[in-house]
N, C-alpha and C positions, 0 to 999 in steps of 0.2 A: 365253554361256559353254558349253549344250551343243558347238555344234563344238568347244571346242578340248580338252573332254574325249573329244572321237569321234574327233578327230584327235590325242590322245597315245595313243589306244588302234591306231588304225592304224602308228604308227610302231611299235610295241610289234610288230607283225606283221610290218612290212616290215622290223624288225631281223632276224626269224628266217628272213624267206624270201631276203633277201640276204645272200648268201654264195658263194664258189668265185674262180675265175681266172679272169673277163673270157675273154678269145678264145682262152685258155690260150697252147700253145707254137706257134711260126711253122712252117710249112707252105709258103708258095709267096705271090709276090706280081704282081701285074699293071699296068702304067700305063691310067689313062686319061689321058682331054684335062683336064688339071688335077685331076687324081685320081689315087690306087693305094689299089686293094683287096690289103687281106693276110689271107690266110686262114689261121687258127691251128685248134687239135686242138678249139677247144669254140664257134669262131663266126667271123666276119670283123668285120677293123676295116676301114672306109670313110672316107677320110680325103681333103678334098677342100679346094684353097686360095683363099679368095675373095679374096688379094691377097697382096702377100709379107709381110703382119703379121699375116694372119686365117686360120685354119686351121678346119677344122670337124671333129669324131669323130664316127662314129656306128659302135654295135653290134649285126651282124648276125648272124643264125644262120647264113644262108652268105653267101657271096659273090653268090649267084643273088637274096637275097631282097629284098622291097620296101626301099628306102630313104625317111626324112622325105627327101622331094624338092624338098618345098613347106614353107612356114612363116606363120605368123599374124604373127610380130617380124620374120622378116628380108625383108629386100626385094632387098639386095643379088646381083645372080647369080655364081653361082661363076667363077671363072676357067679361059679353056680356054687359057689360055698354058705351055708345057711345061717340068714340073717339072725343077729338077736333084734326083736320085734318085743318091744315093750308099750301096753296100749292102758290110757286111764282116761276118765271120761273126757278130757278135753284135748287128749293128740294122743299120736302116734310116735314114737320115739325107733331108729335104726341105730344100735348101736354098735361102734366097735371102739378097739382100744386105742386109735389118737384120735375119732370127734364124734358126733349125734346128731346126725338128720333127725328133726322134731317138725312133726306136721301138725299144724294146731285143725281141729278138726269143724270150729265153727268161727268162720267160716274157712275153706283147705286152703291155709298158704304152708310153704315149704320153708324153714330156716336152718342154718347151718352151724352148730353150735360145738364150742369146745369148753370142754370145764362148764363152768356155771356161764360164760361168756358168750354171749350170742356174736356171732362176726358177720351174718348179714341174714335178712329175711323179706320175703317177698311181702307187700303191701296188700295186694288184692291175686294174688295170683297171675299167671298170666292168661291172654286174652285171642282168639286167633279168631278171624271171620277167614270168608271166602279167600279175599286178597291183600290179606294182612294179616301182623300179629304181634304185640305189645305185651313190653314186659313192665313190671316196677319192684323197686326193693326201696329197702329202709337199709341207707350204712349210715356209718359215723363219718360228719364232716369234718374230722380230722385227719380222715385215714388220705393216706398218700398212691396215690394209683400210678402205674406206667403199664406199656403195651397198646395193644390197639395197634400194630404194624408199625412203619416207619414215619412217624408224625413231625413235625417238624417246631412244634410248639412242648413247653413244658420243661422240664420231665415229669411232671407232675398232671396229671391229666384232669385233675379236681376240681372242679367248678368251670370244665369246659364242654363245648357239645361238637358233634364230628360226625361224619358220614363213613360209611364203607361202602363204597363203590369203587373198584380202581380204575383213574381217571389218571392222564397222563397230565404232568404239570409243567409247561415249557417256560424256559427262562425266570424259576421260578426265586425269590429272597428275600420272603417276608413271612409271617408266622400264618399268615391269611390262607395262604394258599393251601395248609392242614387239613382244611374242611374235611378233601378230599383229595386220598394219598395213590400212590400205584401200587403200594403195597399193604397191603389192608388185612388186620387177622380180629376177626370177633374174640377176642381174650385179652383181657386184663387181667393183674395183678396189686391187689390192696395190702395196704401197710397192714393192715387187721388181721394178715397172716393166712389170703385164701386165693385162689382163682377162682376167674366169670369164666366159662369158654358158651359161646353161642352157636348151636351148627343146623344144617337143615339141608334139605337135597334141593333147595332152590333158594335161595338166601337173597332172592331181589335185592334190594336198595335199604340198607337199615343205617338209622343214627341211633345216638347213645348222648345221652346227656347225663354227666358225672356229676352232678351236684350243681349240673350249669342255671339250672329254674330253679331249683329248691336243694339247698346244699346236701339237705337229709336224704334226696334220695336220688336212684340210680334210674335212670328211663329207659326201655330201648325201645324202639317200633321201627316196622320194617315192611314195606311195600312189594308181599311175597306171596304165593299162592301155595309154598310148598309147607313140606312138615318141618318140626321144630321141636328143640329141644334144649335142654341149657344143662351142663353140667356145673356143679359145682366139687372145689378140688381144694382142698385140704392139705395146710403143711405148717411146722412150726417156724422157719423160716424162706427165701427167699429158693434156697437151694432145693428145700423140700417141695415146693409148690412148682418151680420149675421142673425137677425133673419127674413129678408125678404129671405136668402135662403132657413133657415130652415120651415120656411111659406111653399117654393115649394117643398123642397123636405123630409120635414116630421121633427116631433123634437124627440128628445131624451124621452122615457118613463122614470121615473123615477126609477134605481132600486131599490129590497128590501133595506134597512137600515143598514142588516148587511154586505152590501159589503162594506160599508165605515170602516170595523173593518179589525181586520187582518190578512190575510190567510196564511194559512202555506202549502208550496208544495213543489214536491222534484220529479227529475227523479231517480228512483222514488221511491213509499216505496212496496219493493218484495209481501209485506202478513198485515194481519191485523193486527198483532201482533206488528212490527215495527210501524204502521202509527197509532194506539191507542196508545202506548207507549210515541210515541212524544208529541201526545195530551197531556197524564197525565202528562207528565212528565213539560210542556211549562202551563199549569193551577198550579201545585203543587208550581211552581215558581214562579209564579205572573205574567205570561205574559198573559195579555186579548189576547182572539181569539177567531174569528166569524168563520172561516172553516178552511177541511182540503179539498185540490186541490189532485186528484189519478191518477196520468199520467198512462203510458200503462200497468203496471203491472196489473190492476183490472181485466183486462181478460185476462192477458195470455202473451204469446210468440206471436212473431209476425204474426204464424203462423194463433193465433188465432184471428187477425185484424178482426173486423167487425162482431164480435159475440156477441159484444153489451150485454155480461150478464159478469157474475161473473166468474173468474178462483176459483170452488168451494174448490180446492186442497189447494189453500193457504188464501181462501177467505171463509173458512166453514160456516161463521153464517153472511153475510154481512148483511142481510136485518135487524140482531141484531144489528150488531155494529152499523149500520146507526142512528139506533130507540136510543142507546144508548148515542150516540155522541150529540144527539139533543137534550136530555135531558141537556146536560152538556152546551147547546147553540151552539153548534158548527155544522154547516149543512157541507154537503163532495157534492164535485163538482166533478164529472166526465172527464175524457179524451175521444174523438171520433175526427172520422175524414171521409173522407169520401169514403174511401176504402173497399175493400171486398177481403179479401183473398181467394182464390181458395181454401183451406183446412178449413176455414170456416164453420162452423156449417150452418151460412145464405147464402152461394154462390149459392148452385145448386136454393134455394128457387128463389133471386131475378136472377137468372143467367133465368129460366122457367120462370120469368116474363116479361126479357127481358126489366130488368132496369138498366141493365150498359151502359157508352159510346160505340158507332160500332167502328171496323174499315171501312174504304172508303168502303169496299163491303154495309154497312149498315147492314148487318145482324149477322157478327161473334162480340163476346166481342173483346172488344182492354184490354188483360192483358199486365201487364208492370210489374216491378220488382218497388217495393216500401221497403224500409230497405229490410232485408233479406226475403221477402216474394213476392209471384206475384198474383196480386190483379187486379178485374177490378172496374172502376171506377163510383160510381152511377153517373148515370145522372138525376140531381135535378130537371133536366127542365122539368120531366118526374111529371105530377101529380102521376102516379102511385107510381112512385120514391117517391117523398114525402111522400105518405101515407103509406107505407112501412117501410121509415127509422122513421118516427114518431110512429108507433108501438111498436119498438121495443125502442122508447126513453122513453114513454109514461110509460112501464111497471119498467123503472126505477125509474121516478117519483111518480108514484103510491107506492113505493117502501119508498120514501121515501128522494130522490135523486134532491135538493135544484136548484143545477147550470152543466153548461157544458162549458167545453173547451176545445174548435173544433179549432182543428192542421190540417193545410194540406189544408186548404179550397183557397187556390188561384186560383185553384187545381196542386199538385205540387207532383210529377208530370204529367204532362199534354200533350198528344201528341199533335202538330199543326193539324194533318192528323185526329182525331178521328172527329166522328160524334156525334150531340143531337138531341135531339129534337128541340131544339131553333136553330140548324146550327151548321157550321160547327165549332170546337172546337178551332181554332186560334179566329176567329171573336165574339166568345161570352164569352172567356173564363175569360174576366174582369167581367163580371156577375154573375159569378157560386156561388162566395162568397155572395151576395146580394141574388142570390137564396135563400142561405143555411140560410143565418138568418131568413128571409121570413120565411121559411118553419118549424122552431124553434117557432118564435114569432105567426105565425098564431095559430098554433096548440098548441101551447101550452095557450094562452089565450081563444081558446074556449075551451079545456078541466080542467082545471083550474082558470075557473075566480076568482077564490079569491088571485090568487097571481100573486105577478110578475115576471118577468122573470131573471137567470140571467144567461149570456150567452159572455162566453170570447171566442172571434175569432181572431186569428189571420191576416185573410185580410177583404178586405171589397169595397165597391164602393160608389157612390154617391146615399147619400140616408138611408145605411147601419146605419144609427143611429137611426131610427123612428122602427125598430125593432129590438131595444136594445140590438145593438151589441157593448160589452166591450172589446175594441181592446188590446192588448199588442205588444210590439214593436219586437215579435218575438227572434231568437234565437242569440243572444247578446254572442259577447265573452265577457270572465270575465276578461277582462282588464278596465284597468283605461281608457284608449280609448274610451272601449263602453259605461261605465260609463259616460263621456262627451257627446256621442250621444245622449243620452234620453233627454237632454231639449229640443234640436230640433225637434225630433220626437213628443215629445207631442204636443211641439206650434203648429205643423204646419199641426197637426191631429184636432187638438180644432176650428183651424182655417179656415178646412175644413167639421166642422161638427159634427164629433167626438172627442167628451168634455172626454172618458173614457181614453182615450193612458196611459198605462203604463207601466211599465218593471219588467222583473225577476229580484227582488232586489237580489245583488249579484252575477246576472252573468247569461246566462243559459248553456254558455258552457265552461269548464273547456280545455284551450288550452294544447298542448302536452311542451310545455316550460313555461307553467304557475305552479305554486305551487297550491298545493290544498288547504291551507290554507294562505288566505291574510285579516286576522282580521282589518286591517285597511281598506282594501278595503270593504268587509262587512257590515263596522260603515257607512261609509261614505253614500254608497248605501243604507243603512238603512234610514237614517236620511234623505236622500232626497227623499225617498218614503214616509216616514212621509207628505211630503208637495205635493202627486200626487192624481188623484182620487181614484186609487187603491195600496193599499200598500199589496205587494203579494211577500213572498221568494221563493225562485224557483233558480233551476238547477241541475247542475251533481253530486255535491260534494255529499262526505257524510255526513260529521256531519253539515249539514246545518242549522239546526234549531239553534238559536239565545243561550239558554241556552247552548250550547258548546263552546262560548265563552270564553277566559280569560279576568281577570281582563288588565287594567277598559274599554275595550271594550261590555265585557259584561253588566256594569252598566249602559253604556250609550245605548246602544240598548234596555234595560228594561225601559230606564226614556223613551227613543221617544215612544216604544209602549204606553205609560202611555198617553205623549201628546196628542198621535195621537186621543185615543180616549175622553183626554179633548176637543180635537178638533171638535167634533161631532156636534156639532149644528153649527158650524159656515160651514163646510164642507158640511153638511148637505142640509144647506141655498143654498149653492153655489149649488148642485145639483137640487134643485129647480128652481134656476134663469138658468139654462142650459134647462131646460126643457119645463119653458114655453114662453123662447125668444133666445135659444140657443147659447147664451152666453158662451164661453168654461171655466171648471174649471181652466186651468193653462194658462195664456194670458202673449202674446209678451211684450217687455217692451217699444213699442210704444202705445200698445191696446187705450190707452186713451191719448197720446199725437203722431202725426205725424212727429216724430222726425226720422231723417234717421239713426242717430249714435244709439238712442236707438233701431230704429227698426233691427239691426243687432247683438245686443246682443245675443251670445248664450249661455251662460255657468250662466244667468241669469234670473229670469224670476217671474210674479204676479200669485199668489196664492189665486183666488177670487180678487175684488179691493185694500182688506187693507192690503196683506199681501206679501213684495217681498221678495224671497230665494234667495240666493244665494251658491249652493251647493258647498261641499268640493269637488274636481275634480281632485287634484294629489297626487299622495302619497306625505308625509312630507311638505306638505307646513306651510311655519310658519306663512304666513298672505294669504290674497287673497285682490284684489280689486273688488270693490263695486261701483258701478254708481247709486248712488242716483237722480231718477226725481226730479221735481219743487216739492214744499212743504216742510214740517217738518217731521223729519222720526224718528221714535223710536226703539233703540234696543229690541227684541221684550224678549230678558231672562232678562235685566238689566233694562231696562227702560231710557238706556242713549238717547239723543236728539240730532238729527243732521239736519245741514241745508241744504236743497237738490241743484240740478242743481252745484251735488260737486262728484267727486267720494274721500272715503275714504278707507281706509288699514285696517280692523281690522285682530288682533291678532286672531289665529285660536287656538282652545284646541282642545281638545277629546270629551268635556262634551255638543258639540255645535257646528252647524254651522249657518253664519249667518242669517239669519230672521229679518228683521225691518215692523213694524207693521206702514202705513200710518198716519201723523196728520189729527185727526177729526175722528179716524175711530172707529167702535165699534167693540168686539171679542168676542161676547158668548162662555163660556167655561161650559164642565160638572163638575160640582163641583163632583160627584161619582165617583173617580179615584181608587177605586178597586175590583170594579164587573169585571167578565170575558169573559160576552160580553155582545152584545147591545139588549141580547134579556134583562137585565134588564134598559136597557134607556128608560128614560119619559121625560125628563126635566125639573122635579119637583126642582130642585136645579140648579143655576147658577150662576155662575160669568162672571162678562161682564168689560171687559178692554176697559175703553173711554179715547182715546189717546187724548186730550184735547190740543188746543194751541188757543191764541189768534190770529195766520193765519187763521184761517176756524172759523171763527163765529158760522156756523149755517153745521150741518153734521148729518146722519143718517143712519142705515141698518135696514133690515127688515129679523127678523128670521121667518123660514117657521117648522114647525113641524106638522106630522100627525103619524095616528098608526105605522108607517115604513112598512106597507105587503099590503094594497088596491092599487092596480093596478089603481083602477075610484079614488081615493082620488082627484085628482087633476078635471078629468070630473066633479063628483059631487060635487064637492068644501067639500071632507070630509078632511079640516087641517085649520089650523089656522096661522096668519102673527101676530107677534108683532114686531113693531116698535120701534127701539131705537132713538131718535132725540137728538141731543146735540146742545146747544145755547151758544154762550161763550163770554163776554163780557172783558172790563177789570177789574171791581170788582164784577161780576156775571160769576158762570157756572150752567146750567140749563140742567138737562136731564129728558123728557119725556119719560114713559114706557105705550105705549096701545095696546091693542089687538084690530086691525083693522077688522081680521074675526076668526068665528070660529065656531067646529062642534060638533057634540055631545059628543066626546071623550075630547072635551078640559078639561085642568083643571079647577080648581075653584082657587086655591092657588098654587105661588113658592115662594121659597127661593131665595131672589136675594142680590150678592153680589154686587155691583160695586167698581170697583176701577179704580180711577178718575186719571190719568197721569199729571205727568209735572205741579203741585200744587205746583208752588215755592213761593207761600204768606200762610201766615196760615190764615184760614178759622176762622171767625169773628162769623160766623152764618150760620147751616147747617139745612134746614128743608125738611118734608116729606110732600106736600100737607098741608102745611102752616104751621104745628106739627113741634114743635124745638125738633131738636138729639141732645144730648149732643156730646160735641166732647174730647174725650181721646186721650193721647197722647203714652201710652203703650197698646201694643197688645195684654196683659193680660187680660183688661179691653175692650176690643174689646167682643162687644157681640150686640144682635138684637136690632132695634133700636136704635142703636149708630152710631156715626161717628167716625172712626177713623184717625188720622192726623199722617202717618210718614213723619218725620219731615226733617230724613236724605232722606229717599228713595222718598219724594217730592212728595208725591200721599197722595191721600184723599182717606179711603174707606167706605161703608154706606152700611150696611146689616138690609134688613125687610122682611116679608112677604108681598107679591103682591097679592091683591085682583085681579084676571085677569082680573073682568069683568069690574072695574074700572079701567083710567086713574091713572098713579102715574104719581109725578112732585117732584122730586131734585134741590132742589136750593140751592146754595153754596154763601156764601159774603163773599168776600175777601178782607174786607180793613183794617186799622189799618198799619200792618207789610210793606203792599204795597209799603207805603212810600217812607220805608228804604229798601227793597229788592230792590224793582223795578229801583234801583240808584245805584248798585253795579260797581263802574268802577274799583276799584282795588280788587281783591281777589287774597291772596297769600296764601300757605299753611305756607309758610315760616316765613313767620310774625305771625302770631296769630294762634295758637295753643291750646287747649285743651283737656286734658286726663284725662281718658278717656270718651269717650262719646259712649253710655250715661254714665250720670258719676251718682255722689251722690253728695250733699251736705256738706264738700265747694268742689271747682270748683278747678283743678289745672288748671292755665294759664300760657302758656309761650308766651312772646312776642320778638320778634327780631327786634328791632328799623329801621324803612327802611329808614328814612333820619333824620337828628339831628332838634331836637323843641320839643315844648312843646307838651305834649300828656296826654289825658285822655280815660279812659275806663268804657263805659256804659252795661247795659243789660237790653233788653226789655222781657215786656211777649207779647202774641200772640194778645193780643188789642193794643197792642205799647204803653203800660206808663213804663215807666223807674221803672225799679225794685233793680238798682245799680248805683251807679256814684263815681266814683273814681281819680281827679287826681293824675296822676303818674309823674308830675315835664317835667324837660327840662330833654333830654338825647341824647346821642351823636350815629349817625348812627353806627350800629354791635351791640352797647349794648343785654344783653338779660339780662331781667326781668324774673323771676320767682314768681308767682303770687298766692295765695292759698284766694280765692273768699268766706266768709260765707255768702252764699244769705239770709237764712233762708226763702224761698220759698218752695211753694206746689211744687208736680210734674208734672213736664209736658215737654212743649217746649218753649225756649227762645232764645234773639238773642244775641249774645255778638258781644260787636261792640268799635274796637278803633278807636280812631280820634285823628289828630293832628291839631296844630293850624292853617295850612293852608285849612283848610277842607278834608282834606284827609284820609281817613277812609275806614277801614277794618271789615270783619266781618264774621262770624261764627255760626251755629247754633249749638244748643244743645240739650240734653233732659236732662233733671231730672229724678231720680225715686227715 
């Protein structure tokens, strides 16, 4: 809490010393090679375009002076292709073909325009004294903003004000503690179709106020001594503007494979004995799992922070148990941080190298008291530093030692007064985290090029995703509160660049008035980490591992692990599309419509394109509401069908929360639901749910698969893309299956199921690449090369072997039944009845006359010729008929249908067996 009274008291100062006219009035301007300097009466603007969407400002005192040349976040190098430069007496226009940098020249503000449409401009320019520098803009108070790091407030950032400093937030479940995050990125994203990014080589202490004082505009000031600059980034929607920032400031490496399985961790497990235990005991059960997470017990008491090996006392044979657990598929990830205890094994070593933070003298360590120990602090900015703490990471790797997760890296805590090498420790200390991954990710892909990296950090900066930093939303009370926060945090991390945000399912911290066991709360948390990038248990409790369960908490936590990794390939995919256009895994529920009501959704949110959650968020609720966007939406366990631009109520169980899977969309699933991890996934077996409606005619995904461990896979093009394509007519559904690329690892042959959604006519003729399937009507008779038609559950399904390296083509004709389906205006349960179904041969039929007249009752089969016809006379409305049908019919599907003599007609479907 002191910082962020030290930092409301700096802003308090950099209000008063920002002030005046930016570069004031224009004077004279000059081209470079992808640049022009204009120099006005109080500084020069430096305005240089690193593509025709990305622009960069910066404010000099003259035209002559240093420029940020260089940068910690961008990577991207400017462009030296020549500007079009259009100049009239009152601005300055940069144009290319998707926007218009327009510099109005009295007095020099910068604005950012597209078409005739201004999307945002600065007020007075910005403003930088000695130790500070203030920005301001004019947006529109309607525009809908996300980003800004992992917030825990919103989604919507609009009318609120925030700090960037990363600050550790303990025990935290309330939107307050947002102020100020551990993962902090200068970049926003506005509905107005643009990105902010804010960078500088000392970025002190900055807040941003989004319309929080004056809705009209955008604030930012920042308690900094260094340079600055601000780009502005250009895109017609959401996809275009992220992956033009991720262009500049790096994209996401794709991780190993089996971080999308599921890890099990605990503060923490004391000795080997406890943490194999849970392994054996969570595989003998049937729960798949890819690692074990070893928080600080693996070395010791806190004494022994920073000793980086094994506590051998309770740790006797680790480099065994490692080699052992890997066997079983299961790799163990590490806890570090970036401390060094003074009773440390490694202090006097780095203490003699003189790789900790100074105090002001510069020469003495700054120790400080960190949990029960005093520790000084590495300073990362120190190459030394690096190559030092990566010795001692390296030899765990070697070892055998898969992933790491580094706590503390904000750096937390962190004197304002210490010394780096980078400067002074207020002004760089948003960097240290960016450091630290850097320093992870370099080293560890040159000493290991054959794998990839994985690496959970708790903070991070702009930037922090290009070495593959897997954030989590840090130490979370175990309330239903903090439970509510993590949709926001993630959006608004994905939103900022970082696609990994996820949380300690179940809590991380166990509060003093909270109960140790809250099984509902558990379920709930579970099941919506099921739909996150990473699904990881974690915290204080003890019996945390899932098999501790009661019934039917425990049932339901077994089916989601099951899901999660039928989930695989389509999760997979999505980790793909974040990587080569940075696209975030879990997207706002504007992402793809500019809607303001949707874009404040919090407690909702897209899982990839086709898939929205909706998580369980209170104890006992018996329903939740659901805001369905435009389109067709299907319930993604039942397959029920709703109309969007609607919000609906469903009932909530234990066995489920809700999930609707988009119209038109495809879901590759792993047909192998009981391997124990992914080191046996291939995707030689699949089933693929095509949510089919005649809304979306023509829809398609593209699954991405490669060996899951090559780092270059994606450099050297070693994976493969097959295309799903769906065509949908009203007596035709068409689905195409090709493999667009692929490498030497590709298969030759899968097993592909599909099942076809929302088939409410029965299928006339279903072929493979012109080859007629028969189509059966029981699931018995469901075998290769068939079609299968449920009849109730209104899906079609078609299972064959896929030649990969040819095209396949599904074609479905649905006419005949069409007819009479497609004209259903009354259906009543109440009326027409039949028991049971499926039934047998004859038919019990009960009918309950809905108005008095003459009435008869027909049955068709699945080509539509009448297979019964029956008058049943005049009858008076209430009547009930009792009916006993001998078809003497095959088995299959039929329609049974009464009609009266005003044309009025009911009807019913059935099976035979």
């Amino acid at each position: 809490m002191i910082y962020k009274y030290f930092l409301a008291l700096l802003f308090v100062v950099v209000g008063k010393l920002s002030f005046g006219q930016g570069a004031g009035n224009y004077v004279s301007f000059e081209k470079g090679k992808g640049s022009i300097i204009i120099q006005g009466t109080r500084g020069a603007l430096l305005i240089q375009a690193f593509s025709p969407e990305i622009f960069k400002i910066q404010l000099l005192p003259s035209k002559n002076a240093p420029a940020l040349d260089s940068s910690f976040s961008v990577i991207l190098p400017p462009s030296s292709a020549a500007q079009n430069i259009v100049e009239t007496n009152n601005n300055i226009e940069i144009r290319s073909e998707k926007c218009t940098l327009v510099i109005d020249k009295f007095p020099l503000n910068v604005a950012l325009k597209s078409g005739k449409d201004i999307k945002i401009k600065e007020t007075r320019g910005f403003v930088q004294t000695k130790d500070s520098v203030s920005f301001l803009f004019n947006i529109n108070p309607k525009d809908v903003f996300h980003g800004a790091g992992g917030r825990p407030f919103g989604p919507d950032l609009g009318r609120k004000a925030f700090d960037f400093y990363n600050s550790w937030e303990y025990e935290y479940f309330d939107q307050a503690t947002g102020l100020s995050q551990s993962l902090n990125v200068p970049f926003i994203v506005s509905s107005h179709k643009y990105g902010l990014l804010f960078d500088s080589d000392k970025p002190g202490s900055m807040r941003m106020y989004v319309g929080a004082v004056d809705s009209t505009l955008l604030r930012v000031e920042s308690a900094s001594t260094g340079k600055w600059a601000y780009y502005l980034i250009h895109g017609n929607n959401n996809d275009e503007i992220l992956a033009n920032y991720t262009l500049l400031t790096g994209r996401q490496p794709l991780p190993p494979r089996w971080a999308f399985g599921y890890i099990q961790s605990k503060s923490g497990y004391n000795n080997a004995s406890e943490a194999t235990v849970a392994i054996t005991k969570l595989q003998d059960q049937g729960f798949p799992v890819d690692a074990l997470a070893l928080d600080q017990h693996w070395y010791g008491d806190q004494n022994a922070r920073g000793n980086m090996d094994w506590d051998a006392k309770n740790w006797p044979n680790a480099a065994g148990m490692v080699k052992s657990l890997n066997a079983k598929g299961v790799k163990t990830i590490l806890v570090t941080d970036p401390y060094i205890s003074t009773k440390s094994t490694n202090y006097k070593s780095a203490e003699t190298q003189s790789l900790f933070a100074k105090k002001p003298n510069g020469t003495e360590t700054y120790t400080q008291d960190v949990g029960t120990a005093t520790a000084g602090l590495l300073d990362i900015f120190k190459p030394a530093a690096q190559t030092w703490l990566w010795e001692k990471q390296k030899k765990m790797a070697v070892q055998g030692i898969a992933g790491w997760w580094s706590e503390k890296t904000e750096p937390d805590p962190h004197p304002t007064d210490a010394v780096h090498e980078l400067g002074n420790a207020f002004q760089i200390h948003n960097l240290y985290a960016l450091f630290w991954s850097k320093t992870f990710y370099n080293n560890f892909t040159k000493d290991f090029p054959e794998k990839r990296i994985f690496h959970m950090t708790r903070s991070g900066w702009a930037g922090s995703q290009r070495y593959g930093a897997l954030p989590w939303s840090g130490d979370v009370s175990r309330y239903w509160a903090g439970l509510k926060l993590q949709i926001p945090i993630i959006l608004q991390a994905g939103m900022s660049g970082l696609g990994y945000m996820h949380s300690d399912v179940g809590g991380a911290i166990t509060m003093s008035d909270k109960v140790d066991k809250d099984e509902e709360l558990d379920l709930r948390w579970f099941q919506f980490g099921t739909f996150t990038p990473i699904l990881r248990n974690a915290g204080q409790r003890d019996n945390i591992e899932p098999f501790n369960l009661s019934e039917p908490f425990y049932s339901a936590v077994k089916k989601y692990a099951t899901v999660r990794y039928q989930l695989l390939p389509y999760i997979y995919s999505l980790a793909w599309k974040n990587s080569v256009s940075g696209r975030p895994i879990c997207l706002p529920m504007d992402y793809f419509n500019n809607d303001r009501a949707l874009g404040n959704l919090g407690d909702q949110y897209f899982f990839g394109e086709n898939l929205l959650i909706a998580p369980v968020l209170l104890h006992g609720m018996p329903l939740r509401k659901v805001v369905l966007p435009q389109g067709k939406w299907f319930n993604f366990w039942n397959n029920e069908v709703y109309n969007g631009n609607a919000n609906i109520f469903p009932k909530l169980t234990v066995d489920h929360i809700p999930v609707y899977a988009k119209g038109g969309s495809f879901i590759p699933l792993s047909t192998s639901t009981t391997k124990k991890s992914t080191d046996n996934y291939n995707s030689d077996s699949l089933t693929v749910k095509f949510y089919q409606d005649i809304s979306v005619p023509a829809s398609s995904f593209t699954m991405f698969h490669d060996d899951g461990l090559d780092p270059n896979s994606l450099a050297k093009s070693k994976y493969e893309l097959i295309d799903f394509v769906g065509k949908v007519s009203n007596d035709q559904v068409n689905v195409t299956i090709q493999r667009t690329k692929s490498f030497d690892k590709s298969l030759d042959k899968r097993h592909l199921t599909f099942e076809i959604k929302n088939f409410t006519t029965n299928p006339t003729a279903v072929t493979l690449n012109g080859q007629s399937f028969p189509v059966v009507y029981l699931s018995a008779e469901f075998k290769n090369n068939t079609a299968y038609y449920d009849l109730l559950g209104k899906q079609l399904n078609v299972q064959f072997d896929w030649d990969c390296n040819t095209t396949a083509n599904i074609s479905v004709t649905r006419a005949g039944l069409e007819v009479i389906t497609g004209s259903e205006p009354n259906v009543n349960d109440h009326v027409l009845t039949v028991f049971p179904n499926p039934s047998r041969s004859p038919v019990s039929v009960k009918v309950t006359v809905p108005e008095t007249g003459f009435y008869e009752l027909e049955v068709y089969n699945v080509v539509g010729n009448a297979v019964y016809n029956k008058a049943l006379g005049q009858h008076s409305k209430g009547k009930v008929l009792h009916l006993n049908l001998d078809l003497g019919v095959s088995s299959g599907a039929y329609l049974v249908r009464l009609r009266n003599g005003q044309g009025q007609f009911f009807t019913k479907k059935i099976v035979i067996q």
